[in-house]
C-alpha positions as CSV (number, residue, x, y, z in Angstrom):
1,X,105.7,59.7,124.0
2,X,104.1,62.3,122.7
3,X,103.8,65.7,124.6
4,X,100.5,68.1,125.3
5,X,100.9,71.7,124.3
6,X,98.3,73.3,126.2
7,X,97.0,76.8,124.4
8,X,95.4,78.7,127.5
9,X,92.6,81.0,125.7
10,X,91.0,84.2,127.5
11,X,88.7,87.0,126.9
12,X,89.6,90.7,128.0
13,X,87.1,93.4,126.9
14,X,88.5,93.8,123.2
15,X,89.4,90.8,122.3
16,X,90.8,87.4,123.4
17,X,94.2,86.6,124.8
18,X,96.1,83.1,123.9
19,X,98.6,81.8,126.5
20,X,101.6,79.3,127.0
21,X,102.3,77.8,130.6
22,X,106.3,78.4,131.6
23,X,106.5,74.6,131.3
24,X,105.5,74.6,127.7
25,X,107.6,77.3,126.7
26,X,110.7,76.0,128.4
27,X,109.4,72.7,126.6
28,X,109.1,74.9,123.3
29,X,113.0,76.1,123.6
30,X,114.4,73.0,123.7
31,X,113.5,72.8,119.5
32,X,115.8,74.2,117.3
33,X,115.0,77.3,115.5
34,X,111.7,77.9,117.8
35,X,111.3,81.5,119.4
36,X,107.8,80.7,120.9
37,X,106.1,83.6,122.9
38,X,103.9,84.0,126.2
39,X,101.2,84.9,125.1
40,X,99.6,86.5,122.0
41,X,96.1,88.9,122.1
42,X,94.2,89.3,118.9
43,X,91.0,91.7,119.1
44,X,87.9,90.9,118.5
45,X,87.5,92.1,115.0
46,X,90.8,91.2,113.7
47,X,89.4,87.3,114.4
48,X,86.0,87.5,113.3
49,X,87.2,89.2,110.0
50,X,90.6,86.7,109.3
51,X,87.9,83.3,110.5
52,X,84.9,84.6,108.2
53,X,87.2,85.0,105.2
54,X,89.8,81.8,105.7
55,X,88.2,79.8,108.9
56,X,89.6,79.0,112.1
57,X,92.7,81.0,113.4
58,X,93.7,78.5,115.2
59,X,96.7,77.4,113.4
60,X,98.0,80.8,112.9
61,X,97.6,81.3,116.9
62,X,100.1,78.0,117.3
63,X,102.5,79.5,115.0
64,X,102.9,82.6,116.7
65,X,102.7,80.8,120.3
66,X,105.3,78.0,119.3
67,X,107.8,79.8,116.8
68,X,106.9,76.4,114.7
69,X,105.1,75.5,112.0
70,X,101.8,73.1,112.7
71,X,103.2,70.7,110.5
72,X,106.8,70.7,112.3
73,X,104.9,70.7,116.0
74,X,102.7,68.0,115.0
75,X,105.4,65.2,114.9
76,X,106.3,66.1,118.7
77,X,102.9,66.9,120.4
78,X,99.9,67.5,120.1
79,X,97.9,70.8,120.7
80,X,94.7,71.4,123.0
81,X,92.7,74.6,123.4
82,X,91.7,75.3,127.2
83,X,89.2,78.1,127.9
84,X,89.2,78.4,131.9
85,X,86.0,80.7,131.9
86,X,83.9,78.0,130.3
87,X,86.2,75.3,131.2
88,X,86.0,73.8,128.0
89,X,89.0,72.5,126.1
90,X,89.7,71.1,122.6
91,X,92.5,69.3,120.4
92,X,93.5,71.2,117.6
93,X,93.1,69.2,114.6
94,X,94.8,70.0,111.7
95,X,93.3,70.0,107.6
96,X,94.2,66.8,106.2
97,X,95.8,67.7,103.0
98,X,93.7,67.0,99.7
């Protein structure tokens, strides 16, 4: 079965904050060569400049969350967005390659 890597999103006044649950990092750990982190913050600029020039940050966020590659991640769990303030949530889905 595959597992649910939930990406907890925030805002704070400069930009937004993207967060892993303890049982996802300890869940994280457990791969090889992974050296995921709590929680990464990314201003508002730095977003709005990378998204308008190469699209959605979205897969760089996981990277930096999980310590693994989207590809590598993908063939153990899938990813979801959850944004508590608006209480909407998404599945990442990644570019299918040309």
């Amino acid at each position: 079965m595959k597992h649910t890597i939930v990406i907890h999103v925030g805002n704070k006044r400069d930009g937004v904050i993207y967060e892993l649950s303890n049982r996802d990092l300890d869940l994280l750990r457990e791969f090889e060569g992974a050296q995921p982190l709590r929680k990464v913050s990314i201003s508002f600029d730095t977003k709005a400049d990378y998204e308008e020039t190469h699209g959605s940050i979205e897969e760089q966020i996981i990277l930096l969350l999980t310590g693994l590659s989207v590809d590598r991640l993908a063939r153990v769990a899938d990813v979801s967005f959850y944004d508590a303030a608006s209480g909407k949530s998404w599945k990442h889905r990644a570019p299918r390659a040309a």
